[in-house]
C-alpha positions in Angstrom: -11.2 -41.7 34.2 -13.6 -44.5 33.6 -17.2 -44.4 36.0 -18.9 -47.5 36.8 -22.3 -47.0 35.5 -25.6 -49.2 35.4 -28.5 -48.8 32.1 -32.1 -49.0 32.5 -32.3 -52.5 31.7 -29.9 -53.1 34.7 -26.8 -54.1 32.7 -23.2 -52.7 34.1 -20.6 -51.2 32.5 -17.7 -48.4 32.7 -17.8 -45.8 31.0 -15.5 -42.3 30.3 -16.1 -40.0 32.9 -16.8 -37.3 29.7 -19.6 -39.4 28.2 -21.5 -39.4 31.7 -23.4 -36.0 30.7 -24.8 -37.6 27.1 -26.0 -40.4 29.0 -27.6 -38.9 31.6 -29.5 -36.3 29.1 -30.5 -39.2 26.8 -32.0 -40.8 29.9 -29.8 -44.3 29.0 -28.5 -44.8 32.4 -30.0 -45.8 35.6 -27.2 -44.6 38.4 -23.5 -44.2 38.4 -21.3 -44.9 41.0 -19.7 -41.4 41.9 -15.9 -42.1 43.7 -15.9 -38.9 45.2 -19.1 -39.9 48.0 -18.2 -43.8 48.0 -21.9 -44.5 46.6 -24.7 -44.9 43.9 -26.2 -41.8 42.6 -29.7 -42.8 41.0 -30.8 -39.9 38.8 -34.1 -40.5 39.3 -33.8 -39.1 42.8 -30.0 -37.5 43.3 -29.2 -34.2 42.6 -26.9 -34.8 39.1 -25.1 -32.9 36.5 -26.1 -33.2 33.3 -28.6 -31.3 31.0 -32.4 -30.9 32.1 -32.5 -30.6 36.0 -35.6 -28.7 37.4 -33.5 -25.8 39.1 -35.6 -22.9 40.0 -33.7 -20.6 42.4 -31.2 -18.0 41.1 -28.4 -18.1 38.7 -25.1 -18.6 40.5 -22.9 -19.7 37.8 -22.8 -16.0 35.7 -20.9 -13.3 37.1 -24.0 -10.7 37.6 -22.3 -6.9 38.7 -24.3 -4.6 39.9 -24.5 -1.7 37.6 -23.0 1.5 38.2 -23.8 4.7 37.7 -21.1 6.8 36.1 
C-alpha cells in the first residue's frame, strides 16, 4: 500500500505504507494523507505512530498480570 505523503519543503510524493515510520522519526515529512479518516494528518499537531511521541500515561501495550501469591 502506497501513502500519499508531503516533505518539509512542500514537495508530494507516495510512498510504502512501511517506510512511513522512518520518515516520520527522521522528521522528513510534513503530513500524510491517512485513507482510513479521509484526511491530512500533520505530525506537528496529530496524534501519529512512529518513534518519539511524548506519551505519558500508562503502558497499555504489555500484558502486565497481577502477581500472585502461591
Amino acid at each position: 500500500m502506497f501513502l500519499h505523503v508531503q516533505y518539509q519543503d512542500h514537495r508530494h510524493d507516495f510512498v510504502e505504507a512501511n517506510h512511513l515510520d522512518k520518515l516520520i522519526e527522521l522528521r522528513q515529512i510534513k503530513q500524510f494523507f491517512r485513507p482510513s479518516e479521509g484526511r491530512w494528518v500533520d505530525i506537528h499537531i496529530d496524534k501519529v505512530r512512529g518513534i518519539g511521541g511524548d506519551y505519558s500515561g500508562p503502558e497499555r501495550r504489555r500484558n502486565h498480570l497481577p502477581e500472585t501469591s502461591a
